[in-house]
MDAnalysis code that builds the backbone (N, CA, C; Angstrom):
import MDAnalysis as mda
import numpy as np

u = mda.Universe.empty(387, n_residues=129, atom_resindex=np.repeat(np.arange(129), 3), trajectory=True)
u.add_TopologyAttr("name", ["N", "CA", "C"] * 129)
u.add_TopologyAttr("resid", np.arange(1, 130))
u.add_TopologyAttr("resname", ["UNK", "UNK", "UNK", "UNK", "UNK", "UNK", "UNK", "UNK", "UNK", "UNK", "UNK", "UNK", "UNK", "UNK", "UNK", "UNK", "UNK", "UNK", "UNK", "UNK", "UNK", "UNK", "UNK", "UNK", "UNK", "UNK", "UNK", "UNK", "UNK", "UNK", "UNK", "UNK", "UNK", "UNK", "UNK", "UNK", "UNK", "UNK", "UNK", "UNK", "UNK", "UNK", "UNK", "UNK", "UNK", "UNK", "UNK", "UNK", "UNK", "UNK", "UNK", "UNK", "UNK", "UNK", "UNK", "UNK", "UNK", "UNK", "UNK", "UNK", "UNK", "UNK", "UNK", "UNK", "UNK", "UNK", "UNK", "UNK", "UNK", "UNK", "UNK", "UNK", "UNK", "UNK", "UNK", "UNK", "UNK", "UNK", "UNK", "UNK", "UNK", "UNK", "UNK", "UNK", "UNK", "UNK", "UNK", "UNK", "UNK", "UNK", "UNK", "UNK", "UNK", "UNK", "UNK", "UNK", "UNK", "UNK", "UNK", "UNK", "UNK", "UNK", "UNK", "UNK", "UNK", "UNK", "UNK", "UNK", "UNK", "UNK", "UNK", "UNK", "UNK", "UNK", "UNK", "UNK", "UNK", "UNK", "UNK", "UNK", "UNK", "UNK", "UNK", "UNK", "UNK", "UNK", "UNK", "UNK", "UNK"])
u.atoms.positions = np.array([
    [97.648, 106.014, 140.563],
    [97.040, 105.254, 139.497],
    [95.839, 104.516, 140.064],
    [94.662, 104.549, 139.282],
    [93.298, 104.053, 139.848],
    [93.567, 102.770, 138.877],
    [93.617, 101.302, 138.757],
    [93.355, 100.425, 138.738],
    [91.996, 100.195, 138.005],
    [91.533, 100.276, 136.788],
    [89.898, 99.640, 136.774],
    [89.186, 98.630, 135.590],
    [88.590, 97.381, 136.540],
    [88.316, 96.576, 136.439],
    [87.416, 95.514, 135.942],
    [86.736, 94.850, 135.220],
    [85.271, 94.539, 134.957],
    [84.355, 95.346, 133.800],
    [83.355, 95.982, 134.623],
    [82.477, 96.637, 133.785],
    [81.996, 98.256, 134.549],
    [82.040, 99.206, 133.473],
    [81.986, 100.628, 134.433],
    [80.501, 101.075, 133.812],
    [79.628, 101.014, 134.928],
    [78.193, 101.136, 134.316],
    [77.558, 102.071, 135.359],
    [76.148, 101.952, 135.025],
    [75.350, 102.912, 136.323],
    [75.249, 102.386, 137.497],
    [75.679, 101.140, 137.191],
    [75.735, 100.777, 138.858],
    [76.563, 100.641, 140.090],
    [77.941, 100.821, 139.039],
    [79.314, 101.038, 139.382],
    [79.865, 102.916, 139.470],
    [79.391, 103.517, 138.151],
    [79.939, 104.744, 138.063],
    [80.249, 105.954, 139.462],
    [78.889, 105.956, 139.966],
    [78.967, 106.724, 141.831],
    [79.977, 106.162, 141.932],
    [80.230, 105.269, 142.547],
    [81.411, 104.633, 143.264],
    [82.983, 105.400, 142.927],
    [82.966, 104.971, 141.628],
    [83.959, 105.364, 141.102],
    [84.109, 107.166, 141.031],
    [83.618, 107.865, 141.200],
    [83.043, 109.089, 140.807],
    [83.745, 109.304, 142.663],
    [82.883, 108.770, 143.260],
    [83.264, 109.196, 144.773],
    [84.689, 108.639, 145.574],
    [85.157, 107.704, 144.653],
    [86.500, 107.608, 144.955],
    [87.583, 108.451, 144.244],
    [87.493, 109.013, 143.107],
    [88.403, 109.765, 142.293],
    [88.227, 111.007, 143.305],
    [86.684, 111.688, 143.652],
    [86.832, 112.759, 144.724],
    [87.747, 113.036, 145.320],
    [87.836, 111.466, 145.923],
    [88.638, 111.756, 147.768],
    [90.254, 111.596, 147.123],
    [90.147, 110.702, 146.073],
    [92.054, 110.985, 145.539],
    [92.253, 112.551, 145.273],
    [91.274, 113.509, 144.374],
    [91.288, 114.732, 144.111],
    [91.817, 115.365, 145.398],
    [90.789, 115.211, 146.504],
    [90.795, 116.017, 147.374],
    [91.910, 115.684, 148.464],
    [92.217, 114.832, 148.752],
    [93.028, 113.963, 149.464],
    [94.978, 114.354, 149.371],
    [94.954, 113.872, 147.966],
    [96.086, 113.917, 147.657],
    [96.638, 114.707, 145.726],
    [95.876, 115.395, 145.932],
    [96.060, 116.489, 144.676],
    [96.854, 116.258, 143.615],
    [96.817, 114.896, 143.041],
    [97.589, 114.630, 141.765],
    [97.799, 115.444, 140.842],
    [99.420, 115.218, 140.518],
    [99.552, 116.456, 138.857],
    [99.126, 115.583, 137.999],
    [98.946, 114.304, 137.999],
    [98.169, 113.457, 137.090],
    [97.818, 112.373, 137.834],
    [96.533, 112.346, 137.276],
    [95.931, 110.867, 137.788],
    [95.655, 110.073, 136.523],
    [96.086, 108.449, 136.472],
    [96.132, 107.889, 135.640],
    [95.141, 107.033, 135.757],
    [94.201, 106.393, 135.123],
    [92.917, 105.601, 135.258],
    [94.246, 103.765, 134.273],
    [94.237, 103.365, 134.897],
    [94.302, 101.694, 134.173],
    [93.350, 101.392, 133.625],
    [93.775, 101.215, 132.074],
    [92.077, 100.630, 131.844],
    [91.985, 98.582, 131.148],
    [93.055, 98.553, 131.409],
    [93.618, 97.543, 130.643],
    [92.445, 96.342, 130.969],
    [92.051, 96.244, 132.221],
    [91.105, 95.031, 132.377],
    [89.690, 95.662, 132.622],
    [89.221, 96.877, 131.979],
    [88.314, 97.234, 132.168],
    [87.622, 96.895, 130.694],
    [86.608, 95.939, 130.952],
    [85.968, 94.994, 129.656],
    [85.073, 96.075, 128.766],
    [84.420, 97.082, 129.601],
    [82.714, 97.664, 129.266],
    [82.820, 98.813, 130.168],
    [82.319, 99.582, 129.213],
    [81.489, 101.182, 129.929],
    [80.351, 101.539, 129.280],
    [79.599, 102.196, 130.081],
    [78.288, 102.804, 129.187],
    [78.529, 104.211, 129.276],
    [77.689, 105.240, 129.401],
    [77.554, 106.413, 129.184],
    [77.541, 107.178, 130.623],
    [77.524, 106.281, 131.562],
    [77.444, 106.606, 133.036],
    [78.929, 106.429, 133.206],
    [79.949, 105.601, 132.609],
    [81.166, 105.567, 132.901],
    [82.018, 106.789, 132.408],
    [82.126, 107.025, 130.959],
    [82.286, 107.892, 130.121],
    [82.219, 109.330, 131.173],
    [81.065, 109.096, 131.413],
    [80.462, 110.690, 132.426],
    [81.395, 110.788, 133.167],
    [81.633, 109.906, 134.412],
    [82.855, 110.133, 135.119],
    [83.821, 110.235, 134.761],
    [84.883, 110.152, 133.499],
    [85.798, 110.123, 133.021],
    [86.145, 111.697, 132.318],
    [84.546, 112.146, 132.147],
    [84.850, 113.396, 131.266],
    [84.846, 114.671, 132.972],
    [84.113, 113.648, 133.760],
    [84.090, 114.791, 134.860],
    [85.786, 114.588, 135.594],
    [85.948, 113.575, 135.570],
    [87.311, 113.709, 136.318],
    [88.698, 114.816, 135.474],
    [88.123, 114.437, 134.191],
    [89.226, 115.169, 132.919],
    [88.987, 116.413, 133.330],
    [87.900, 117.271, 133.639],
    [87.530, 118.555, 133.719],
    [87.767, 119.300, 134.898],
    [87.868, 118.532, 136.276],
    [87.748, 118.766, 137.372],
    [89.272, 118.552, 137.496],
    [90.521, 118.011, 136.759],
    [91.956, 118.189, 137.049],
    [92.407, 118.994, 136.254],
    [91.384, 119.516, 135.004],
    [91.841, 120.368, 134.188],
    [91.947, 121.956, 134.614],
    [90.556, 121.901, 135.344],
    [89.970, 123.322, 136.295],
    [91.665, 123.224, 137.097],
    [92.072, 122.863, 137.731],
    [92.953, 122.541, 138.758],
    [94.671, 122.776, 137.914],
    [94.742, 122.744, 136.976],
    [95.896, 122.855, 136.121],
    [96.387, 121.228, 135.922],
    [95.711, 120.234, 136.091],
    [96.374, 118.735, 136.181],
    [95.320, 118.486, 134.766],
    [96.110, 117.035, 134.945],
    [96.043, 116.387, 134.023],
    [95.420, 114.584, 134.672],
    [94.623, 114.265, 133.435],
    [94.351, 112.684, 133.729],
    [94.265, 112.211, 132.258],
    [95.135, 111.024, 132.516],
    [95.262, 110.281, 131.518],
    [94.699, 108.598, 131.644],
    [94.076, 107.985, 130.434],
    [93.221, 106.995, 130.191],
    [95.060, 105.829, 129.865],
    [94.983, 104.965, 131.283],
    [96.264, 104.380, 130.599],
    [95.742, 103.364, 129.758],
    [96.193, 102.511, 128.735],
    [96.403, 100.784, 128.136],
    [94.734, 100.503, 128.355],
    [93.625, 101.825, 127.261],
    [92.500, 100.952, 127.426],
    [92.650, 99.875, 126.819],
    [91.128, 98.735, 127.302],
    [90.988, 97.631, 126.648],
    [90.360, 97.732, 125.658],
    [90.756, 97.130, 124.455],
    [90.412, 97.310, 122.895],
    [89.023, 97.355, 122.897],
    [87.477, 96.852, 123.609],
    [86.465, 97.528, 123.775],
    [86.320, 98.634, 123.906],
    [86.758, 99.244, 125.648],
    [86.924, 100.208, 125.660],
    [87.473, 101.316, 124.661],
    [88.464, 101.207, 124.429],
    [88.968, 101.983, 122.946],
    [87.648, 102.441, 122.129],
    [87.554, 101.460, 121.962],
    [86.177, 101.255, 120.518],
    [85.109, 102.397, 120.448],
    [84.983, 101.720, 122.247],
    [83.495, 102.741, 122.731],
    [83.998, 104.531, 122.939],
    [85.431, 104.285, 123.221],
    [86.161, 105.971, 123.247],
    [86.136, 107.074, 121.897],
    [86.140, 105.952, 121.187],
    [86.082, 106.325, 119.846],
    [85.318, 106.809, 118.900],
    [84.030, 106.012, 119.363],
    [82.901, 106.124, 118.720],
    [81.846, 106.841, 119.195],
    [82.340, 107.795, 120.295],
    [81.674, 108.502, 120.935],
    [82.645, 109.737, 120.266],
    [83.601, 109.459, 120.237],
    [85.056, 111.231, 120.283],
    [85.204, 111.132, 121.278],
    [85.248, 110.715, 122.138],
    [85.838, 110.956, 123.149],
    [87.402, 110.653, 122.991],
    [87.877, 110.056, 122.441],
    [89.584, 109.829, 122.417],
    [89.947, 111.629, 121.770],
    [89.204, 111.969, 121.535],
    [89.828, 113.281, 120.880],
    [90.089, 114.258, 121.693],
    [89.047, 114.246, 122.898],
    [89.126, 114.713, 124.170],
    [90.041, 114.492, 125.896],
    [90.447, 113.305, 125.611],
    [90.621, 112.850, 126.785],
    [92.025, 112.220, 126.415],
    [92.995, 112.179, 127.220],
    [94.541, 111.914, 126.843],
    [94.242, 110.463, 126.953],
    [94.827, 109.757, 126.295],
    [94.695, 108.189, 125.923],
    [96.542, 108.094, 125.759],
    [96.887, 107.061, 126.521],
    [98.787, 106.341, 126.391],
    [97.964, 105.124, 126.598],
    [99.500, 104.796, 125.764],
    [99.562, 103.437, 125.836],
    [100.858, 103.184, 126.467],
    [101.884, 104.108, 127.127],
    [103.234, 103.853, 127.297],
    [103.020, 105.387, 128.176],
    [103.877, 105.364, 129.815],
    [104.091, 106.745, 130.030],
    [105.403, 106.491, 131.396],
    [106.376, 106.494, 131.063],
    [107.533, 106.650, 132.195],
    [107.072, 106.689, 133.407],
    [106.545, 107.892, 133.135],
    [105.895, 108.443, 134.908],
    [104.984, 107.403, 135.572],
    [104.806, 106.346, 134.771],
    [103.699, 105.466, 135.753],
    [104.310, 104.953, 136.805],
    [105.491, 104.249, 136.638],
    [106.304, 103.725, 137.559],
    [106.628, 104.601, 138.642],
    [107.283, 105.978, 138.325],
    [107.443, 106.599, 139.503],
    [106.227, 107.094, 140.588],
    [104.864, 107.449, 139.677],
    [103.858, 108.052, 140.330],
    [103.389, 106.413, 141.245],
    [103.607, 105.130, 140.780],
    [102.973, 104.103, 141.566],
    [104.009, 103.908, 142.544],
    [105.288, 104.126, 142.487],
    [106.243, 103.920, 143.734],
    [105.837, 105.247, 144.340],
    [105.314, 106.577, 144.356],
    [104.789, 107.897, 145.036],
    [104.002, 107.337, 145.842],
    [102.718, 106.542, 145.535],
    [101.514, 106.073, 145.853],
    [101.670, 104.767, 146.413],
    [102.837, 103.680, 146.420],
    [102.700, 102.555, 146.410],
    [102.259, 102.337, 148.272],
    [102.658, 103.247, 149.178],
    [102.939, 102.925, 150.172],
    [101.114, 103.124, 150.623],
    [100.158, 103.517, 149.436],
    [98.890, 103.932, 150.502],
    [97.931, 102.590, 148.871],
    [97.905, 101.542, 149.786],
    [97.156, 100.262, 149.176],
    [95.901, 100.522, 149.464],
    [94.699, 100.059, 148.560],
    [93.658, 99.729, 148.578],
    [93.385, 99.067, 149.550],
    [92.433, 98.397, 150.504],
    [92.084, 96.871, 151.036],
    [90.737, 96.467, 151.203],
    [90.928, 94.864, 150.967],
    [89.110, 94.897, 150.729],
    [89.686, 92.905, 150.206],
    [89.060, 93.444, 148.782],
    [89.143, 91.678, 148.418],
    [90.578, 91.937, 147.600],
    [91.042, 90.082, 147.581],
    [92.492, 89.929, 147.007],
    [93.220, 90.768, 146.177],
    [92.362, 90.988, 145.379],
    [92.758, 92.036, 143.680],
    [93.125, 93.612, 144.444],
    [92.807, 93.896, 145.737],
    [92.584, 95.449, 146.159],
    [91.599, 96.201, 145.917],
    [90.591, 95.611, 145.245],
    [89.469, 96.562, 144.933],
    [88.264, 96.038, 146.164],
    [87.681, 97.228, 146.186],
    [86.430, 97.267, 147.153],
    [85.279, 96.810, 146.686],
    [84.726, 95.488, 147.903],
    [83.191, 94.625, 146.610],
    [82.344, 95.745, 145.902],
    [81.983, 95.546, 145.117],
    [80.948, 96.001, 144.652],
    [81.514, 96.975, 143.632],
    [83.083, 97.033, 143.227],
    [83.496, 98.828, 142.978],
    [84.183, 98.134, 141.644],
    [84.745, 99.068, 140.533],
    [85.643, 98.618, 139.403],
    [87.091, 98.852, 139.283],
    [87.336, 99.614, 140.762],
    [88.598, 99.824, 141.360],
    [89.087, 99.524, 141.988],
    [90.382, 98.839, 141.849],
    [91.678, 99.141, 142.249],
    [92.704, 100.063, 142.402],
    [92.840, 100.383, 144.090],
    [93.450, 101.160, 143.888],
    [94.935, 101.439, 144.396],
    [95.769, 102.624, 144.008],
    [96.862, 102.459, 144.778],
    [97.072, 103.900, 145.420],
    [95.806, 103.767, 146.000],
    [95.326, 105.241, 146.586],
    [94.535, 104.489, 148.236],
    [94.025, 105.114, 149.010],
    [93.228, 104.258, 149.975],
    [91.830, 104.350, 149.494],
    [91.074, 103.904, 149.908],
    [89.405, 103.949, 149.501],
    [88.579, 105.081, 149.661],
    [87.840, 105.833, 149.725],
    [86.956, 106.616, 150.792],
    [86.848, 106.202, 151.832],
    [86.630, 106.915, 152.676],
    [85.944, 106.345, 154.132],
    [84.004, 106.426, 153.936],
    [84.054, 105.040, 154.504],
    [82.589, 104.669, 154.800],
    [81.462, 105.446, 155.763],
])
């Protein structure tokens, strides 16, 4: 589960884009779940990564799901179509087990687990620098 936080914009999106990579590549989720619960704002640079990550686990036979967006977020999912596209829960069993799968490889950086500058939290490790 990716954790994400704040605001997902062009100045954030790379980041995020190059950390979902290394979870892809790293550790080959049958689903990767995005948190969106404290994620305030996205623009069209966020969105992008979201439709590339959907496509790039889809190519792969997986799945990614948009957990508990924030009612902005929603809005902006919506009013694009994108909710029509992209699996949206609000409730999924498997979160618990896939975060006890993952729990043992923490983020580190600042208090929250996310890396300065990034909109993630994760319960994955970071990229390497």
């Amino acid at each position: 589960m990716l954790r994400l936080h704040g605001e997902l914009d062009v100045a954030t999106a790379a980041g995020l884009h190059r950390h979902i990579a290394v979870v892809l590549n790293e550790h080959d989720p049958h689903r990767l779940l995005l948190e969106l619960s404290e994620l305030t704002f996205t623009d069209s640079s966020g969105l992008a990564v979201m439709v590339w990550a959907h496509q790039s686990l889809d190519r792969r036979g997986r799945q990614l799901r948009l957990y508990h967006p924030h009612p902005r977020v929603l809005r902006i999912l919506q009013v694009t179509g994108l909710h029509t596209r992209l699996h949206i829960t609000e409730s999924d069993p498997k979160v618990t087990l896939f975060r006890r799968h993952l729990g043992q490889h923490r983020a580190t950086g600042s208090p929250d687990g996310a890396r300065a500058g990034s909109p993630v939290a994760a319960d994955v490790p970071p990229p390497a620098q």
